[in-house]
N, C-alpha and C positions, 0 to 999 in steps of 0.2 A: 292518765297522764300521756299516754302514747298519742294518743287522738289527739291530745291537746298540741304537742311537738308537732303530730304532723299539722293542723291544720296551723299553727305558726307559720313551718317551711314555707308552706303551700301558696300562704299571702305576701309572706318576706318575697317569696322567689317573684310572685307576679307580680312586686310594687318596683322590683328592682329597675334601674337605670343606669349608663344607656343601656340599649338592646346588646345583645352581643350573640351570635353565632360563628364560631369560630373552632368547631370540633373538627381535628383533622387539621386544623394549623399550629405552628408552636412558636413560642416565644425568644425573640431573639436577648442577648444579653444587653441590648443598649435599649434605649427608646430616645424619644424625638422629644425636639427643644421645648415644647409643651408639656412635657412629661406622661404622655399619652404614651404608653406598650407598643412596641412593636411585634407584628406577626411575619411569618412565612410561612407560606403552604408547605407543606410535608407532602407525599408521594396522593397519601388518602385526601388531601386538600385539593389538589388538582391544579391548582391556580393560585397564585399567590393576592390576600388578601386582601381585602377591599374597606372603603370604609365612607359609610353613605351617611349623611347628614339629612334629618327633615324636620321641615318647623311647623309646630302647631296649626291646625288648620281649622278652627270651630268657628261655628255660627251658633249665637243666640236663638235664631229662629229654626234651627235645622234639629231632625231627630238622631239621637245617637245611640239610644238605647230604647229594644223596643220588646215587647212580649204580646204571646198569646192566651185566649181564655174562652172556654165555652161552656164553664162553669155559670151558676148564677153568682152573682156580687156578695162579697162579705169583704170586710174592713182587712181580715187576713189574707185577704187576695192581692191587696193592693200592695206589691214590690215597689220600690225607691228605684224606679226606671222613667224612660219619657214620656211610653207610650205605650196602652194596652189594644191589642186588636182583637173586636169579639166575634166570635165565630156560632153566632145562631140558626136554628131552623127559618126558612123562610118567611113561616107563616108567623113567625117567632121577633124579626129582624126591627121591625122597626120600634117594638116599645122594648127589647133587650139596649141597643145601641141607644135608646136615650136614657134610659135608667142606667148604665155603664153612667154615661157621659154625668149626670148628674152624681154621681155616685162618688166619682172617681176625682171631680172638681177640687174637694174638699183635700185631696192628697198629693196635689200639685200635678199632677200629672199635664204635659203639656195638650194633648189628646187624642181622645177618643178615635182607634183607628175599625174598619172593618176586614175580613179573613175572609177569603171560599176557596172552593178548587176549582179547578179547570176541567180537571179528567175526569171527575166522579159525579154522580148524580147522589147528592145526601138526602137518604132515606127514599129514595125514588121517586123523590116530590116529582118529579120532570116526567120520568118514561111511566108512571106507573095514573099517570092521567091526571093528580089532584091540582097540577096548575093549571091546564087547559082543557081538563075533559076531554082528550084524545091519547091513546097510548102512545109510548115511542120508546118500546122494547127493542125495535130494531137497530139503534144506537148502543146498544150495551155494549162492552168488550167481549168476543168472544175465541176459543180457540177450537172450536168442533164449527161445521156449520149448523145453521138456527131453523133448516128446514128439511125434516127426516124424508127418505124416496115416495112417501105417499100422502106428502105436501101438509104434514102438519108438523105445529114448528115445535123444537128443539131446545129447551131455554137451560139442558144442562152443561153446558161450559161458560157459563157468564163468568166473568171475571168479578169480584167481590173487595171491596176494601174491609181489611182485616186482617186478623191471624192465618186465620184458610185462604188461601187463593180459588176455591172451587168450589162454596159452598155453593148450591144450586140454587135456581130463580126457585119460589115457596111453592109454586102451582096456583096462585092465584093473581088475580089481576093487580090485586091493591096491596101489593107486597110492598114491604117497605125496608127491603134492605138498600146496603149504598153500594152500586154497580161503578165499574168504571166505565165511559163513556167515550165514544168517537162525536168528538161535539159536534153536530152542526149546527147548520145557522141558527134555527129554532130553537136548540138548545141555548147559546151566546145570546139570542134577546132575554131569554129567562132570566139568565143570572146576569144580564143588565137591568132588568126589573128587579131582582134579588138585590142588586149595590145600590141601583135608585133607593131603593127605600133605607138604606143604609145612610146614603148621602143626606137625602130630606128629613133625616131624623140628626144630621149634626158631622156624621162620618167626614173628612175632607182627604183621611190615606185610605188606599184600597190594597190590600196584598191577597192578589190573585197565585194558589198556589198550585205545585206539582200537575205541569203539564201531562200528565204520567198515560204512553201509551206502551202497554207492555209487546213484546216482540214477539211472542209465541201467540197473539191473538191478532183479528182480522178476517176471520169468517163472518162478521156480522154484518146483516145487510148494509147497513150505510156506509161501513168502509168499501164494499165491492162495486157501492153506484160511483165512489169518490175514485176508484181504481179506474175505472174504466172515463170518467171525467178529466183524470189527471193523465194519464197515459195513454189514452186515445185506443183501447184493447181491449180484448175481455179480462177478469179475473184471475189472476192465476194464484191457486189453492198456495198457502207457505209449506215451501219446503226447506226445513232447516239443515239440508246436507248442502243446499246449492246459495252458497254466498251472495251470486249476482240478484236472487229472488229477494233475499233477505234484505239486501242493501236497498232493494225498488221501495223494499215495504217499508225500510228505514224512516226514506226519501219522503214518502206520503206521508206518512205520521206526523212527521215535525214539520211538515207544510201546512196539515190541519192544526195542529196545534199551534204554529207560530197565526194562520189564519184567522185562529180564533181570539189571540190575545188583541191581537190585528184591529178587529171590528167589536170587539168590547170596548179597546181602551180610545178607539176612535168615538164611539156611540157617546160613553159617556164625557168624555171632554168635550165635544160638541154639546150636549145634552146642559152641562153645565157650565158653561164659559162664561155665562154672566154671575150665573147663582153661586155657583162654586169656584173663582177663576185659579185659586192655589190647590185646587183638587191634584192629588199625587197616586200615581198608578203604580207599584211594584210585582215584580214577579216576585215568587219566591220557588227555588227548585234544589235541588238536591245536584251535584255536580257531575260530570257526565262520566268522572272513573267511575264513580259510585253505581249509577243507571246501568251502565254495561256489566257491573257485578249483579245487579238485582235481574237485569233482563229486561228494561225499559230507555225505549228511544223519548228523547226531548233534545230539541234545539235551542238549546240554551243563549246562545249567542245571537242570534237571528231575533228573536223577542226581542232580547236586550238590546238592540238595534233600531226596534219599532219606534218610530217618532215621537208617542205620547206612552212609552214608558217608561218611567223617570227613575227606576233602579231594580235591583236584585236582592232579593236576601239567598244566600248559600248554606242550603239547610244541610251542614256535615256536623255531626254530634255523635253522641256514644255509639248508636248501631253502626252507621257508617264507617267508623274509625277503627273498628273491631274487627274488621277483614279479617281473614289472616292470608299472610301471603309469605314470601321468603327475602327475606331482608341479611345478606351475608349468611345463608347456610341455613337463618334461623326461622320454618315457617312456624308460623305465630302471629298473634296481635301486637303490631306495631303504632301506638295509638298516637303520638308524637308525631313519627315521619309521615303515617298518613294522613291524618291529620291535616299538618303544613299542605302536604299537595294538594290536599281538596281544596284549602284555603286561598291556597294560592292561583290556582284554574279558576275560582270565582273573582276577585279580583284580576287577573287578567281578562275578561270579560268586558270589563270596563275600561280595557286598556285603552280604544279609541275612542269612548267616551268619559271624558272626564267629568263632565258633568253632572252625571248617573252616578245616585251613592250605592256603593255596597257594604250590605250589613254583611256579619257574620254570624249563623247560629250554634250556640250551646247549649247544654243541656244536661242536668244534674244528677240526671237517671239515664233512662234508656224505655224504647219501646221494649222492649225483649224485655220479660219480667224475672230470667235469671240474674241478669248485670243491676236490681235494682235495690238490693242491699247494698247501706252505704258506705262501707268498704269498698268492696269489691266498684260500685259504682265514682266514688270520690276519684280511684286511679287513672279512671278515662277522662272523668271530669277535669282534673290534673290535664294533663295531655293536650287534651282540646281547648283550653284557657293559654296554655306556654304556646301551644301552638299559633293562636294567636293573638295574643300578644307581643309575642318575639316578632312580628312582622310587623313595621312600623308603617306599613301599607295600608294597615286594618285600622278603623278608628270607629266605628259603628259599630253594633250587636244584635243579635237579636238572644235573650235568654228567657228559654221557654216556659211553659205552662207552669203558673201557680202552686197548680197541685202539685207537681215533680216536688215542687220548693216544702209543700204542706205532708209528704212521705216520708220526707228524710229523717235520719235523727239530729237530737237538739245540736250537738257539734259540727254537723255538718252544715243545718243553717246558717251558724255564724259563719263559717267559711264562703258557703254563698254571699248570703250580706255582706260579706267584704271584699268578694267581686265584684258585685253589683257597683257597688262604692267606686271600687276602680274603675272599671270601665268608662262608666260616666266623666271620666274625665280624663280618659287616653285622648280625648281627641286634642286636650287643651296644655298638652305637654312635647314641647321638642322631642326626637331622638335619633340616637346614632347607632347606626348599626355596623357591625365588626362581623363580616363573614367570608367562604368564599368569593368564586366571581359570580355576578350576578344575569351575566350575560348566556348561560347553557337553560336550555329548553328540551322539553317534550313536549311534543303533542298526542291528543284526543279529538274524536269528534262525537258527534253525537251517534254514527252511524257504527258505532265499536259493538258489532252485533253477532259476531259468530266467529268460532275460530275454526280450522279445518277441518276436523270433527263433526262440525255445527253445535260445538255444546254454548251455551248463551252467557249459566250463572258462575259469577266467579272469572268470563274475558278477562277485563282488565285489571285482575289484579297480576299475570303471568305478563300482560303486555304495556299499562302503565305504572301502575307501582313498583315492579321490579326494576323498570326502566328511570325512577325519580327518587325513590326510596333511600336508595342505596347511595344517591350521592348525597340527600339532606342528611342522612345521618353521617355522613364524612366534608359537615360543614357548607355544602355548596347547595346556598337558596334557589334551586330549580325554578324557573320558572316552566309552569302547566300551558302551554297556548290550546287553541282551540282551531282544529286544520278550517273550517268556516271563512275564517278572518284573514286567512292566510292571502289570500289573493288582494287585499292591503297592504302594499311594498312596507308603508309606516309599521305598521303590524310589528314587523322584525327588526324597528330600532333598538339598540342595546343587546340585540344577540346575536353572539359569535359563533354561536355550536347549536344548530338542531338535530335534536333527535328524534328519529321516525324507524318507525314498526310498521309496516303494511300488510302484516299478521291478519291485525285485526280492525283496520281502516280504510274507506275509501275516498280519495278526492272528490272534490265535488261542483268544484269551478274547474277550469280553466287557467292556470296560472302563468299563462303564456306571456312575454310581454315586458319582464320588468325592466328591460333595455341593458347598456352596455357600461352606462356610468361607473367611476369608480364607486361611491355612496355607495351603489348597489350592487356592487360587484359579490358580495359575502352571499348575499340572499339568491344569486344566480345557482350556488351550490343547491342549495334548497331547493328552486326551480325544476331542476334538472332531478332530482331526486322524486321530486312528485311527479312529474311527467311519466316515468318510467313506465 
């Protein structure tokens, strides 16, 4: 019976309308001629109330809900969403993605989308020769260097996707674990050959994922020919005491990585302009508080930017939300207020691009296989759902893998199934939102890489979440910017109040310039602040 009451709340609470955040404002004794409540901010409101109207915004043709899967196909797989994206082996891709497609016809799905990574080479198809009969170990992530003083190489600090960050390259050539990789060019034609076949089998979304280049690695040859390419220098070994190295190596990272989304989603738009002309390219990434807690650089912003990439998904879900950090006295997992901020830095992304949908992802369980009892897992779930939904910003999803949904118990699945339900049609419903002001910001960049110390894991949960947290949970919807964007005067419409930490960030343009206007007179504050 318990289970059943909460998962009631749980749906009652997410179907509710309108939106309302208004924690930290109180209620006055009269209301207005509409008979709509009136609020005023209290000391923890900061600002007296606000109150935003937004109207439905959906297309027929557009996706709004999407999932992934790298499962084989069974009739249980197929969730009441728009769009499945299949994540196969290369060698795997093109008769998987049409068996998907055919499979999946029968269930309305709108279609058939395909998945990969950016950072990682899966199963070492690429470096370990089985695409082109040439090694290319020398791309791997590493944090030792790859060639011991009497010139034989070193393959024990590769970096590893998985539970271990370190398990070692196997000692053989045709290893087939999945590295993380410094893409270059060679790498980027591969897994454009890899989406080709995706596409020519029916694929027409691509969701290119996790740019992911971790900051404690870059001993590996190809980053030190791109160092000395980029910087006009030699090499200089990382030293994590010394911030200004750190930031160099930031710098590079998200310059190959932003290069590589670069010349994929160029390749293949060009590649198919006539065959495919609706062909759609998304990133998908994890948000940049989150990367500075994990200890990995991406330029999240900068992609999102790129001409032929037509949106984002913001993969914040149960692990991410789980931080702990100190929110009013209290360190702990705060899964609601973080939540929001991740949610919210992703959607800000898109803030000069309106055209670029952002989904947002969820997720019913958790990679970490303590939180995936569903209990203990439903609570994050909870959290990560209010979170966003209460932002009437959000109108896309992405809710993940099948099996997460095929683990759960029987209670729990109803509760999903009747997210799933929702979702699909927040896009097609007005709302108003009742909260703080909406005009206070924090910023992040990509480059939140060391604190004075040089410790990496866990930055920004001391320098953004302390700094965003604290005021969602006293009602006032933060806006998360990205310092990137900042050098767009528009960038900072609608905000009165930035807040910057240079703890643990470094400018990165030049923000000199924005002139004398009144308009712009608020954001000269700002100006003057980053120049410093």
């Amino acid at each position: 019976m318990k289970k059943r009451i909460v998962a009631a709340i749980l749906c009652i609470m997410m179907m509710a309308t309108p939106i309302s955040l208004f924690a930290g404002c109180k209620k006055d004794d009269g209301s207005s001629d509409d008979n709509t409540p009136k609020y005023t901010a209290t000391k923890e409101g900061l600002m007296d109330l606000e109150v935003s109207t937004y109207e439905a915004d959906y297309d027929e043709d557009e996706l709004y809900t999407i999932t992934q899967s790298g499962m084989t196909f069974a009739p249980n797989h197929a969730l009441p969403l728009d769009c499945v994206m299949v994540y196969p082996h290369f060698s795997q891709v093109e008769s998987t993605v049409k068996t998907y497609m055919d499979n999946y016809e029968e269930y309305g799905y709108k279609e058939v989308g395909l998945m990969v990574a950016l950072g990682r080479d899966q199963n070492s198809y690429y470096c370990n020769g089985s695409y082109d009969g040439e090694m290319h170990w020398d791309i791997v992530q590493s944090n030792i260097s790859t060639v011991n003083d009497d010139g034989t190489n070193n393959y024990s600090g590769f970096t590893m996707h998985g539970t271990s960050k370190f398990v070692p390259y196997r000692g053989t050539e045709r290893d087939t674990e999945t590295y993380y990789v410094c893409p270059s060019l060679g790498f980027c034609d591969y897994l454009v050959d890899y989406i080709s076949k995706g596409i020519d089998a029916g694929a027409t979304t691509v969701c290119i994922e996790e740019p992911d280049y971790w900051t404690y690695t870059g001993y590996e040859k190809a980053f030190q020919e791109e160092w000395v390419e980029y910087y006009g220098e030699e090499w200089v070994p990382l030293d994590q005491y010394d911030k200004n190295v750190r930031f160099k190596y930031a710098e590079l990272k998200a310059y190959i990585m932003t290069r590589a989304m670069d010349h994929i989603s160029t390749t293949l738009k060009e590649k198919y302009k006539t065959i495919c002309p609706d062909l759609k390219i998304y990133l998908c990434t994890h948000s940049n508080s989150n990367y500075s807690n994990w200890s990995i650089s991406a330029n999240n912003y900068d992609i999102l930017a790129l001409p032929n990439i037509d949106g984002l998904v913001l993969q914040a879900w149960s692990d991410t939300s789980s931080e702990r950090f100190n929110l009013k006295g209290d360190i702990n997992s705060h899964v609601y207020e973080y939540s929001y901020m991740e949610y919210i830095e992703g959607i800000n992304y898109g803030r000069l691009f309106p055209d670029k949908q952002i989904f947002a992802l969820n997720d019913p369980l958790a990679d970490n296989e303590s939180m995936r009892e569903s209990d203990a897992a439903s609570k994050i779930y909870a959290g990560n759902i209010l979170a966003e939904t209460i932002n009437p910003l959000i109108n896309a999803y992405e809710c993940v893998w099948p099996d997460r949904y095929l683990w759960s118990d029987g209670w729990y699945k109803s509760i999903q199934e009747s997210v799933y339900k929702m979702l699909n049609s927040m896009a097609k419903v007005d709302a108003t939102l009742y909260s703080g002001t909406t005009g206070i910001a924090s910023v992040i960049s990509y480059n939140a890489v060391a604190d004075g110390e040089g410790n990496t894991h866990g930055n920004s949960n001391l320098c953004i979440a302390a700094l965003s947290c604290n005021l969602i949970a006293s009602g006032v919807p933060v806006q998360v910017l990205t310092l990137e964007a900042i050098d767009n005067i528009s960038y900072l419409d609608g905000i009165h109040t930035l807040i910057l930490s240079y703890d643990h960030i470094k400018p990165t343009y030049n923000y000199a310039g924005y002139g004398d206007s009144e308009t712009y007179r608020k954001k000269v504050i700002a100006n003057d602040v980053i120049n410093q």
